[in-house]
C-alpha positions as CSV (number, residue, x, y, z in Angstrom):
1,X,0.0,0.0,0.0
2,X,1.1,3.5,-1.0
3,X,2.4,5.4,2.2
4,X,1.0,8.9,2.8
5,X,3.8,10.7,1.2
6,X,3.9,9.0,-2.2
7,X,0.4,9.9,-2.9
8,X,-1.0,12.7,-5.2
9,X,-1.8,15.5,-3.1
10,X,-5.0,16.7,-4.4
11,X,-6.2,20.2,-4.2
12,X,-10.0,21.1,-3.0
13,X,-10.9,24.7,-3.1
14,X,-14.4,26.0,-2.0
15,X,-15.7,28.3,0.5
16,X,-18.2,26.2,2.2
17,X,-16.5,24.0,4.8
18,X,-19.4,21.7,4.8
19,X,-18.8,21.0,0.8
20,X,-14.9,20.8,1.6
21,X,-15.1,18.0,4.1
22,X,-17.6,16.0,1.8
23,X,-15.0,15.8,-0.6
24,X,-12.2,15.1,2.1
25,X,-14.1,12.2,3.1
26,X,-14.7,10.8,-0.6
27,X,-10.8,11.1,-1.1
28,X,-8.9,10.5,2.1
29,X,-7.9,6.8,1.7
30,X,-6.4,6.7,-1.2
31,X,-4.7,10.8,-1.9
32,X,-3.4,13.5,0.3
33,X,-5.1,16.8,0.0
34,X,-5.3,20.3,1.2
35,X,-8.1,22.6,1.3
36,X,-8.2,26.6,0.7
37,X,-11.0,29.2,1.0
38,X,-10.9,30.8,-2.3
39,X,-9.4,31.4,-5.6
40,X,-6.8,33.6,-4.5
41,X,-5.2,31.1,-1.8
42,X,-5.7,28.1,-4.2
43,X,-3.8,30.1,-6.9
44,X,-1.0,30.9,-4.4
45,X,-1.0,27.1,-3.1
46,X,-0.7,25.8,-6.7
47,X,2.1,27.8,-7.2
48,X,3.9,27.2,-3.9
49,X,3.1,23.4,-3.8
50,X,4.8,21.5,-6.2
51,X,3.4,18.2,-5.0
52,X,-0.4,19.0,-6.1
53,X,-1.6,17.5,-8.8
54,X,-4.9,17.8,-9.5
55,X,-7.9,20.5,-8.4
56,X,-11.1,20.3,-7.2
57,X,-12.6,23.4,-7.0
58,X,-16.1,25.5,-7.0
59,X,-17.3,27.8,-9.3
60,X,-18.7,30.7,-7.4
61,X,-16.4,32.0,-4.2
62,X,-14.9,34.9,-2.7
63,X,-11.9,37.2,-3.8
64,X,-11.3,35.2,-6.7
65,X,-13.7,32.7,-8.7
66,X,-13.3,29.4,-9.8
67,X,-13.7,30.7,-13.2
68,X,-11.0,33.1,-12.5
69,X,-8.8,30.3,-11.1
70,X,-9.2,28.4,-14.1
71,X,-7.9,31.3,-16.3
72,X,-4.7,31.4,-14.7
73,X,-4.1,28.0,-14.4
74,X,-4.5,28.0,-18.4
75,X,-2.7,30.5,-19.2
76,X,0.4,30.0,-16.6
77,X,3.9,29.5,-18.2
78,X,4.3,26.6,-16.3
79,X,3.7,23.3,-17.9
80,X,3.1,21.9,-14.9
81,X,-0.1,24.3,-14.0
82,X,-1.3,24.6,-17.7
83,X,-2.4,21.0,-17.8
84,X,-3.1,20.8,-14.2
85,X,-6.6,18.6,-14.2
86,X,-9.2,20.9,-13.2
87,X,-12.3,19.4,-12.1
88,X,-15.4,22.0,-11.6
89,X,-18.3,21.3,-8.9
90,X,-20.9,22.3,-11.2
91,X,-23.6,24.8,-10.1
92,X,-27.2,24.8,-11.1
93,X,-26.5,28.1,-13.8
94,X,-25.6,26.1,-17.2
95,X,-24.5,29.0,-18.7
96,X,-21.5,29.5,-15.8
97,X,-21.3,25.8,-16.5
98,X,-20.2,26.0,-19.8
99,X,-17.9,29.1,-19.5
100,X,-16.2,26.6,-16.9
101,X,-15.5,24.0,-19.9
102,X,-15.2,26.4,-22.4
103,X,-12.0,28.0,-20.4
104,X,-10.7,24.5,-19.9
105,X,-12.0,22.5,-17.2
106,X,-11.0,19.2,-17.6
107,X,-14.6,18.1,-16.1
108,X,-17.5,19.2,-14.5
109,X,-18.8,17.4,-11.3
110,X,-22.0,17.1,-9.1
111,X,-21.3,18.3,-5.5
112,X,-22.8,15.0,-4.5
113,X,-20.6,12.9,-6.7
114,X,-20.5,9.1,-5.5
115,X,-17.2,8.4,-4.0
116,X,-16.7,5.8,-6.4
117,X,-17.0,7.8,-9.6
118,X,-15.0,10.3,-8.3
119,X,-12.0,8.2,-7.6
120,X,-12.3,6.5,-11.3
121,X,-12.4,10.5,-13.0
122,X,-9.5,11.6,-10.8
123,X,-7.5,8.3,-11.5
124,X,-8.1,8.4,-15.1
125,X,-7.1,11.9,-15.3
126,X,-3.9,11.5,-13.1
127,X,-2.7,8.7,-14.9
128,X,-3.2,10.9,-18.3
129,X,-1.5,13.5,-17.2
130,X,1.8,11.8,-16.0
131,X,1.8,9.9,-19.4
132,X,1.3,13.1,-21.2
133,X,4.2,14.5,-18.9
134,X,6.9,11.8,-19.6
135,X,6.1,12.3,-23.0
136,X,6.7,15.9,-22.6
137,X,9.8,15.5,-20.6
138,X,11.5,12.7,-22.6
139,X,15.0,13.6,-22.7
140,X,15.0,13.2,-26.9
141,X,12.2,15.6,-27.0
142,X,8.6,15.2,-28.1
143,X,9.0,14.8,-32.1
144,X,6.7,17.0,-33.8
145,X,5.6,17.0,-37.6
146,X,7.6,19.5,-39.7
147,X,4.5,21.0,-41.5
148,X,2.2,21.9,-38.3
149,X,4.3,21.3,-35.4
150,X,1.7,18.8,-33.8
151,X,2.7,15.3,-31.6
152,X,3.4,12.6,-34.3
153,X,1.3,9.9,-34.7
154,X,3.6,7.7,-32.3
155,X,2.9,10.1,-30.0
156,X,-0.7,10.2,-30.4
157,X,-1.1,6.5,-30.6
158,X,1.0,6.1,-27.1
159,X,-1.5,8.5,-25.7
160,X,-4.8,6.7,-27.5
161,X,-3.5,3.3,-26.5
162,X,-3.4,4.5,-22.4
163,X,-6.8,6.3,-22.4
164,X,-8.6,3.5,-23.7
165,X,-7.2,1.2,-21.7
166,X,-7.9,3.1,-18.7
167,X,-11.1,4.0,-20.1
168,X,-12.3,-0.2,-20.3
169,X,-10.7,-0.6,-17.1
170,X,-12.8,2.1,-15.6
171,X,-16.0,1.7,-18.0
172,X,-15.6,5.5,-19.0
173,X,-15.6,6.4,-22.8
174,X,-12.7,7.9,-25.2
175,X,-13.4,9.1,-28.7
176,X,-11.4,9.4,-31.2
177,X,-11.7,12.0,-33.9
178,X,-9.7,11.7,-37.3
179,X,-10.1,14.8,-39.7
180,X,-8.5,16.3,-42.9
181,X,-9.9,19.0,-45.0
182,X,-11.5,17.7,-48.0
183,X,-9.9,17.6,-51.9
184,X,-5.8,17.9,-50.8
185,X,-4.7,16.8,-54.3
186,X,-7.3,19.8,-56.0
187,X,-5.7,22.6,-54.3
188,X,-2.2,21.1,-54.6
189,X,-2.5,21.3,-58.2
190,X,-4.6,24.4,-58.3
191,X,-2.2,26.8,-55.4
192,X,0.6,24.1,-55.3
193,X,2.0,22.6,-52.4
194,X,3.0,25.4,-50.1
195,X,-0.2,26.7,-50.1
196,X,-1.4,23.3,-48.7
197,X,1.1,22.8,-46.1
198,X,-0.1,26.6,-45.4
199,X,-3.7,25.6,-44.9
200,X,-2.6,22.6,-42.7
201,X,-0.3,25.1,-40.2
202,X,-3.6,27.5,-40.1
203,X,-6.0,24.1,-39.8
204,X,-3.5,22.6,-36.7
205,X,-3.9,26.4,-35.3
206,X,-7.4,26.4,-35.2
207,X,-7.9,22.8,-33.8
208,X,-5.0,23.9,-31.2
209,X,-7.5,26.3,-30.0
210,X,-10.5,24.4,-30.0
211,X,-9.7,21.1,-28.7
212,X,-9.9,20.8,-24.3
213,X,-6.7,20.6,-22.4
214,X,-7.6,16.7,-21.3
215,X,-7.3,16.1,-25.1
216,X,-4.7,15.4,-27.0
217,X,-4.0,16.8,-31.1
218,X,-1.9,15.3,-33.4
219,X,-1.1,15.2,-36.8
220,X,-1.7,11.4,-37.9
221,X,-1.2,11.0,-41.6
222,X,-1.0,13.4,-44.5
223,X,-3.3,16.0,-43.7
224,X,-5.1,14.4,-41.4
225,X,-5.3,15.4,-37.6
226,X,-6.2,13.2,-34.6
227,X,-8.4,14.5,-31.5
228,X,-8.2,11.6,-28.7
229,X,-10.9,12.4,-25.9
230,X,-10.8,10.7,-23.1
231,X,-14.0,10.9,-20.9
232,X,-16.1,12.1,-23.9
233,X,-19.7,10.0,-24.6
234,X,-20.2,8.9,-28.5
235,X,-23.4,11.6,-28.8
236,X,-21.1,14.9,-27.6
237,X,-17.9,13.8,-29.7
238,X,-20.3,13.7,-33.2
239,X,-22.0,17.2,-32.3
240,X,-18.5,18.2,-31.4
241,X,-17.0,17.2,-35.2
242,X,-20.3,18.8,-36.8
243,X,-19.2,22.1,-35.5
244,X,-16.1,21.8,-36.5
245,X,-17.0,20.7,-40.4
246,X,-19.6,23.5,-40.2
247,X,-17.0,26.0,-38.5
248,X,-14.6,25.3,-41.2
249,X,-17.2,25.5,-44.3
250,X,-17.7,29.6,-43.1
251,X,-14.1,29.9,-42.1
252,X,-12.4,32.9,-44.2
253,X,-9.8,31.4,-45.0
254,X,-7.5,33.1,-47.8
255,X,-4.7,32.9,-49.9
256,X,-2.9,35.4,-51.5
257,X,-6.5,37.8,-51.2
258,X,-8.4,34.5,-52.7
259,X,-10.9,32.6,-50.4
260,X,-10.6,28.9,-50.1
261,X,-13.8,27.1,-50.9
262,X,-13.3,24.6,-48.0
263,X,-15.0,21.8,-46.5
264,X,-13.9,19.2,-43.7
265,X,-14.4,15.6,-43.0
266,X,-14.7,14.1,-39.7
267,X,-14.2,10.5,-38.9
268,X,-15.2,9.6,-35.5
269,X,-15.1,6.4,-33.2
270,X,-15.7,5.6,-29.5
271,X,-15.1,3.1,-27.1
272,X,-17.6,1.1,-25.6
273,X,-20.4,2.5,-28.5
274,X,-18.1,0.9,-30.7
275,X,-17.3,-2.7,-29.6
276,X,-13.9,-3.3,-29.5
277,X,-11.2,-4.0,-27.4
278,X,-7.9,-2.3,-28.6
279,X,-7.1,1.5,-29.4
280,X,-5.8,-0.1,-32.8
281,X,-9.2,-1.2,-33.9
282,X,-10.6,2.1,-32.6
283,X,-7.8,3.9,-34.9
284,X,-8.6,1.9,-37.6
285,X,-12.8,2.8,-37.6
286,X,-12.0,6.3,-36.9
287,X,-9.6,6.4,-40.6
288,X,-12.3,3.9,-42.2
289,X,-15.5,6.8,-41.4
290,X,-13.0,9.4,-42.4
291,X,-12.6,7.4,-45.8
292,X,-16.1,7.0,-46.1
293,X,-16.8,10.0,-45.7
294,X,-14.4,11.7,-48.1
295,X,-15.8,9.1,-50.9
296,X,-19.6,10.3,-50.2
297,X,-18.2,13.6,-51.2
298,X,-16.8,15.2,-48.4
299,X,-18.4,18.1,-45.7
300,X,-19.7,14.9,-43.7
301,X,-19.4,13.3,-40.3
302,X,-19.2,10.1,-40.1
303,X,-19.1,8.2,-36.9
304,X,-20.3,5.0,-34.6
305,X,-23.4,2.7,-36.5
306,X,-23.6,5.3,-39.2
307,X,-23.1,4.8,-43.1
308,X,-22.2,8.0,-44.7
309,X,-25.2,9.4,-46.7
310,X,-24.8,10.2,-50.7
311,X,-26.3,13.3,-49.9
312,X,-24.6,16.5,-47.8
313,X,-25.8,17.1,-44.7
314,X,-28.8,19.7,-44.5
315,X,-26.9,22.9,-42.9
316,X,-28.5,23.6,-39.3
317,X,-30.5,27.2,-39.7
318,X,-27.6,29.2,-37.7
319,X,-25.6,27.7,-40.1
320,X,-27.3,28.2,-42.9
321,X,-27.1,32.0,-42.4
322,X,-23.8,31.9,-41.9
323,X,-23.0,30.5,-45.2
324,X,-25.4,32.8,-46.9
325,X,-23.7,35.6,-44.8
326,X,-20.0,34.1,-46.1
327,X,-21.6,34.0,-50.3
328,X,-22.3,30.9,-49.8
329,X,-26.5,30.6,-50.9
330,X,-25.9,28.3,-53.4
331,X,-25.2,25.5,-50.4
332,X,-28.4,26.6,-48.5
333,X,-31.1,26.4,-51.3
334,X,-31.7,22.7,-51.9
335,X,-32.6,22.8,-48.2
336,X,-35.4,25.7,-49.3
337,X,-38.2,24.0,-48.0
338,X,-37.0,22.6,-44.2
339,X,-35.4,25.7,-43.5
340,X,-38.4,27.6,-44.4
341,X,-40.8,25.1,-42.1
342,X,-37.9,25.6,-39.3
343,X,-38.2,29.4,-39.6
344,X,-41.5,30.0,-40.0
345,X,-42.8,30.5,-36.4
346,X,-40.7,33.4,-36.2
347,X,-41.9,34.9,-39.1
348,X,-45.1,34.2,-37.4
349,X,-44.0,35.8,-34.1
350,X,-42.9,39.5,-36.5
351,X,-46.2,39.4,-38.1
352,X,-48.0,39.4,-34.7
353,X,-45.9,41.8,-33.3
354,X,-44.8,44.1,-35.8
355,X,-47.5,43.9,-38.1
356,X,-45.0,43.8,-41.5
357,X,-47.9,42.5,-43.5
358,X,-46.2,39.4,-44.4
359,X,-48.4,36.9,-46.9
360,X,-47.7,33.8,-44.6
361,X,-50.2,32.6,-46.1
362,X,-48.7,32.6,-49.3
363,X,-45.2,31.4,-48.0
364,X,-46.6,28.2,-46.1
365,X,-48.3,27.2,-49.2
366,X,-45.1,27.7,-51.8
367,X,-43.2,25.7,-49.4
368,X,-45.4,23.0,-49.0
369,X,-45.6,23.1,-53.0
370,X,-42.1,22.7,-53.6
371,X,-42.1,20.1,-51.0
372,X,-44.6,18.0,-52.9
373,X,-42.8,18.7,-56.1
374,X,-39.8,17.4,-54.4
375,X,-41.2,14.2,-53.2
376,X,-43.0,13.4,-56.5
377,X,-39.4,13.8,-58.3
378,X,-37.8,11.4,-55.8
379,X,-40.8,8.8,-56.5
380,X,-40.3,9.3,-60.4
């Protein structure tokens, strides 16, 4: 058995004493800890105490926030604080609650967590971090690709390999995203080949950015980049990769003054949606869907159970504006008609309120028209 001193000292930082010693309690056997009042003390604790490794730690307090904490842990120059695992006691406002993720929370908890659950998210995320740390601190140095100055793929696959095992151990899920933008070999031949390595240094920029700091990027093969999320259910990882491929479609992106007309492709897998047992086979799915996808004709998702479709995905209506917004209509009107229905109760609320003297009438039956004409010249 581990003696005191060789355990992870974990920090918990909240102003209620009560909340403090329920988490004391869940933790005790198994990790040292130490508690503070307030953002400002755990900020100064972190700094001071080298031997902390991980953060529990409340939203709303005194002085300093848990939101505020969770800046400057993010943006420390430290390695060692930077990817400190954060995890957030979630309050009731989901607005605050997202803010929390969005600035980098490595996960958001229930006050009354289970001790049980609580001890298998901060194991899984200790033992990522100290694999993502030797890599880090290897004395040859983490290889990076030349072109976007990502982790290789050994790197990656390392990484993938230890969070799904951890994650079948634990019976938490890991996704694994695989992405390129679509049509390399066009605009090689139509801007050449700088301008494609280029677009894949501005691509690895923009994932850097987006991605959480429990995940790891990398570049995996030609221009393909690799997401591997540990602790991320098969339903958010696909509505994750659909706002990137619609992200990227409005993205002005130029070269030399000249927009690229861009599109991405997203294959994704997950472990235990996806039955099987090694981080290989899960690699393997993720490049199949991403495959699949780029053969359908690219600007798709595919991921877990799903064939890609022969058709492109009907644009949501936020992003439907967006590409009419980027001179983009021509990819919003053959989805005229759903769009319309989708958008019509608000032209319903302007007419009541504002009196415009819209003919809704009119509008309701045109779409319904070109629906039917639609449908008859699928039957035909």
């Amino acid at each position: 058995m581990d003696t005191l001193h060789e355990r992870p000292r974990i920090l918990i930082v909240d102003n209620s004493r009560e909340v403090r010693t329920a988490f004391v309690k869940r933790i005790r056997d198994h990790y040292n800890f130490r508690e503070e009042l307030d953002g400002e003390s755990g900020w100064q604790a972190l700094v001071l105490d080298h031997s902390i490794q991980l953060v529990i730690c409340a939203l709303s307090m005194p002085i300093l926030g848990g939101d505020g904490l969770l800046a400057r842990v993010r943006a420390s120059r430290l390695a060692r604080l930077r990817q400190m695992p954060v995890l957030m006691i979630a309050g009731d406002n989901q607005e605050i609650n997202a803010q929390a993720k969005a600035l980098g929370a490595s996960e958001l908890i229930d006050k009354g967590v289970e001790a049980p659950e609580l001890l298998a998210r901060i194991d899984s995320l200790l033992q990522l971090a100290h694999v993502q740390n030797e890599l880090r601190d290897s004395p040859v140095g983490l290889a990076r690709h030349p072109d976007t100055g990502l982790p290789t793929r050994q790197h990656i696959e390392s990484l993938a390999a230890h969070a799904i095992s951890l994650g079948m151990r634990q019976g938490t899920p890991v996704s694994i995203l695989i992405m390129s933008f679509d049509r390399p070999e066009e605009l090689r031949r139509q801007h050449g080949d700088e301008v494609v390595k280029e677009l894949s240094k501005r691509f690895a920029a923009i994932m850097n950015k987006t991605v959480r700091k429990e995940d790891s990027l990398g570049h995996y093969a030609g221009n393909e980049l690799i997401v591997v999320s540990p602790g991320t259910p098969y339903p958010a990882c696909e509505a994750f990769a659909n706002r990137l491929r619609e992200a990227f479609a409005v993205a002005n992106i130029a070269i030399h003054g000249q927009r690229l007309d861009l599109s991405l492709s997203v294959g994704v897998a997950n472990s235990p949606a996806d039955q099987v047992s090694s981080s290989v086979s899960l690699l393997n799915l993720a490049t199949e869907r991403l495959q699949g996808a780029r053969q359908a004709g690219g600007n798709r998702v595919v991921s877990c159970n799903r064939s890609p479709s022969t058709e492109p995905p009907a644009p949501r209506l936020n992003h439907a504006i967006d590409l009419i917004k980027t001179g983009q209509p021509e990819k919003v009107i053959p989805y005229l008609v759903p769009l319309g229905k989708e958008i019509l109760p608000f032209l319903e609320l302007l007419e009541k309120e504002l009196k415009l003297g819209l003919p809704l009438a009119d509008i309701r039956k045109r779409l319904l028209d070109r629906e039917r004409e639609s449908q008859d010249s699928r039957q035909a």
